[in-house]
C-alpha positions as CSV (number, residue, x, y, z in Angstrom):
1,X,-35.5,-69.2,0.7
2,X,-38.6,-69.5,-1.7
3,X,-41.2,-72.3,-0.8
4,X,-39.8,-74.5,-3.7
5,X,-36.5,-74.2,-2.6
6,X,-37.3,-75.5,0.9
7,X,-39.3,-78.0,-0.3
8,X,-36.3,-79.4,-2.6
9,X,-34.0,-78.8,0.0
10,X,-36.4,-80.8,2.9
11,X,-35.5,-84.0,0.2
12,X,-32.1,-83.7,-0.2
13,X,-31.0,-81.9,3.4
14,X,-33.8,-83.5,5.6
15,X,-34.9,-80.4,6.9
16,X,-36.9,-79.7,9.6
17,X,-40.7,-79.2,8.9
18,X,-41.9,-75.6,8.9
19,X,-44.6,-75.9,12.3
20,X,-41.3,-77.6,13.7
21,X,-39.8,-74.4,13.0
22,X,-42.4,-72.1,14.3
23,X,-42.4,-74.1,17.9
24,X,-38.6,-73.5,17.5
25,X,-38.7,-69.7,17.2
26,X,-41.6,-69.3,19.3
27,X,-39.9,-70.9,22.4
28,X,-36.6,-68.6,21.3
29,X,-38.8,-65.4,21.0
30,X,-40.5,-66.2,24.2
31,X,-37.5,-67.6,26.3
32,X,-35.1,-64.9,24.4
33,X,-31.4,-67.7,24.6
34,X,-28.1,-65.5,24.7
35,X,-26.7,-68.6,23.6
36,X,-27.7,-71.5,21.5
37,X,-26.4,-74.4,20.6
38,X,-27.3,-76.6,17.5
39,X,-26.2,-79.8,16.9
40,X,-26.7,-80.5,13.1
41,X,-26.3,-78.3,10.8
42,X,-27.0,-79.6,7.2
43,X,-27.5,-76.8,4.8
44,X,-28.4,-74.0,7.8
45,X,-32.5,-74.3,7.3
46,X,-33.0,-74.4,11.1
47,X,-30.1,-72.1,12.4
48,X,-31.4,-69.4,9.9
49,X,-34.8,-69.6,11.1
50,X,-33.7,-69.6,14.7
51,X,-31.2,-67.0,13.8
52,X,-33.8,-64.5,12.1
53,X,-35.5,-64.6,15.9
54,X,-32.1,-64.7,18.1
55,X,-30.5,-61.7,16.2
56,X,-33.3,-59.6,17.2
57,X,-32.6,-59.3,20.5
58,X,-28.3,-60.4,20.3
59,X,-28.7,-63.8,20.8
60,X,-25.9,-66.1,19.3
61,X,-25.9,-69.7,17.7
62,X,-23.1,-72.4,17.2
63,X,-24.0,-74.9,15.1
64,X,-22.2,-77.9,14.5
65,X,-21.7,-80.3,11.5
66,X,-20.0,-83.1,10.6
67,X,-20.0,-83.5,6.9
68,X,-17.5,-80.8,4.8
69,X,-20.0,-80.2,2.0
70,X,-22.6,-79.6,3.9
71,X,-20.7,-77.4,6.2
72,X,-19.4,-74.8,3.5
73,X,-23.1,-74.8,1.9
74,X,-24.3,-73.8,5.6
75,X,-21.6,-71.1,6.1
76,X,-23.0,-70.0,2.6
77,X,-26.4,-70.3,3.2
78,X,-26.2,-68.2,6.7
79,X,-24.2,-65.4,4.9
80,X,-26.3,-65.2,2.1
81,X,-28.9,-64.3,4.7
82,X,-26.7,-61.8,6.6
83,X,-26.6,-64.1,9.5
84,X,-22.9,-64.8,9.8
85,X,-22.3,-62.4,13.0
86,X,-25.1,-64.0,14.6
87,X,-24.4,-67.6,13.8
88,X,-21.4,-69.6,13.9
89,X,-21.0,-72.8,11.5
90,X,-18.2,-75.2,13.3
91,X,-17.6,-78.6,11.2
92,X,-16.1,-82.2,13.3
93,X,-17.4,-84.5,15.2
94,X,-20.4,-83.0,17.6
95,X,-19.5,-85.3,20.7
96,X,-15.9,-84.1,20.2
97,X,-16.7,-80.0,20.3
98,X,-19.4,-80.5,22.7
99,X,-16.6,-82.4,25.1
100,X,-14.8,-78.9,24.7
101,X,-17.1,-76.6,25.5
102,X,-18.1,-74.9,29.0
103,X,-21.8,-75.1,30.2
104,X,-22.8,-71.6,28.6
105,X,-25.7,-72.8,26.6
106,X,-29.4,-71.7,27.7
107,X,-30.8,-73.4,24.3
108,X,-29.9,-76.5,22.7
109,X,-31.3,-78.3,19.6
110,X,-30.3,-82.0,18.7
111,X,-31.0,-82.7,15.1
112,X,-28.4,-85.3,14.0
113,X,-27.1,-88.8,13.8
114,X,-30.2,-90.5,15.5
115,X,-28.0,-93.3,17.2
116,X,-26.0,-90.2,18.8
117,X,-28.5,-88.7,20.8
118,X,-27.8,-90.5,24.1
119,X,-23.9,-88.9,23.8
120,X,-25.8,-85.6,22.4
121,X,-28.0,-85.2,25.5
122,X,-25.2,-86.5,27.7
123,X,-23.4,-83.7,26.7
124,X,-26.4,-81.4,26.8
125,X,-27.0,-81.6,30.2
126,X,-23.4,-80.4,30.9
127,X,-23.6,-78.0,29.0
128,X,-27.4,-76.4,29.3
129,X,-27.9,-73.5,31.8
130,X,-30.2,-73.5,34.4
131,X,-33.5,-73.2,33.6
132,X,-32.3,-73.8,29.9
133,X,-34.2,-75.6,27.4
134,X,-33.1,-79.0,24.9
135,X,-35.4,-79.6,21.6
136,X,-34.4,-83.0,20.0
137,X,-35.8,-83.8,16.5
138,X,-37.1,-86.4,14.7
139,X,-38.7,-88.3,18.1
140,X,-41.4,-89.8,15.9
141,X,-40.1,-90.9,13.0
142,X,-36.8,-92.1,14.0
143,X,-38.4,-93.6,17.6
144,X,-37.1,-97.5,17.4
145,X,-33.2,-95.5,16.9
146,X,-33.7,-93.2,20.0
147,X,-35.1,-95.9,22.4
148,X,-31.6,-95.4,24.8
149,X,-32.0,-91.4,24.6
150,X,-35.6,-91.6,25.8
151,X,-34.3,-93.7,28.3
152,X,-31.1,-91.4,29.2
153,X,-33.9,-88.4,29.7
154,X,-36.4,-90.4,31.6
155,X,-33.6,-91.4,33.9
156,X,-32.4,-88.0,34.3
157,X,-34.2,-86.2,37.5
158,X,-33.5,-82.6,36.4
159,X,-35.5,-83.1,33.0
160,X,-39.1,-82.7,32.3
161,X,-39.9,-83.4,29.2
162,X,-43.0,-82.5,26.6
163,X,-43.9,-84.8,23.7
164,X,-45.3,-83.2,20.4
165,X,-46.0,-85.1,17.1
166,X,-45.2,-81.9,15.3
167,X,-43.8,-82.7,12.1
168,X,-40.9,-85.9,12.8
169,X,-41.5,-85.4,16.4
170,X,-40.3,-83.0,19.0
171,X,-39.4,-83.3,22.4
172,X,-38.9,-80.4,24.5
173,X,-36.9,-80.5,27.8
174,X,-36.7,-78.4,30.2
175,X,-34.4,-78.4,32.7
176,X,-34.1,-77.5,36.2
């Protein structure tokens, strides 16, 4: 993706920033996931650039997203980059699939419906392996909307979390 394609496609898609990005892929080079888990897909931006890392060393991605257009332009978007054995594109309801899957996830990225993020993490933390690692989005800029997740993740003891004002905001959680 050129730099003015990204930069139209940060408007319409709200894509992640691009030093977001690079603390994204550096924890995945470093921490080298087996299994990640996205939660918001929008046009595939982020899962590709976590993909390009992950299928370097056979690490897999689901990604999950609830609109249908946006869906079929990610499942595009990913092939087009030849990232479709690496990256899997599932479209619903995230709280719904999440409910459905078994903890198998060692990397987990919230980047979604803001007022969600509290049944997000809920889920997370079932889901996330030991040791694993949760990245939510948007902390900053959306901060008055995700005043019950901070709360859900200060409450919960096996989280430690790191702030960054990176971008919209990142938090990383780690998890014991």
């Amino acid at each position: 993706m050129s730099y003015t394609q990204y930069m139209e496609s940060m408007k319409e898609y709200w894509n992640i920033d691009s030093a977001a990005i690079q603390v994204l892929q550096a924890i995945i080079h470093a921490k080298k996931p087996k299994n990640i888990l996205e939660v918001g897909t929008s046009n595939g931006y982020s899962a590709i650039q976590m993909g390009n890392i992950a299928s370097r060393y056979g690490g897999k991605i689901t990604t999950i997203e609830f609109f249908e257009e946006r869906f079929q332009l990610a499942k595009k978007n990913i092939a087009e980059e030849g990232l479709s054995e690496t990256i899997e594109v599932l479209q619903g309801d995230a709280v719904e699939i999440m409910r459905d899957f078994s903890p198998s996830f060692d990397f987990i990225f919230l980047d979604a419906n803001k007022e969600e993020y509290p049944l997000y993490f809920t889920q997370a933390m079932r889901l996330i392996s030991h040791n694993g690692i949760i990245v939510a989005d948007n902390t900053v800029s959306h901060a008055k909307k995700l005043i019950e997740f901070f709360q859900a993740v200060a409450l919960e003891p096996r989280a430690t979390t790191l702030d960054l004002s990176i971008g919209t905001g990142l938090v990383i959680i780690t998890v014991d």
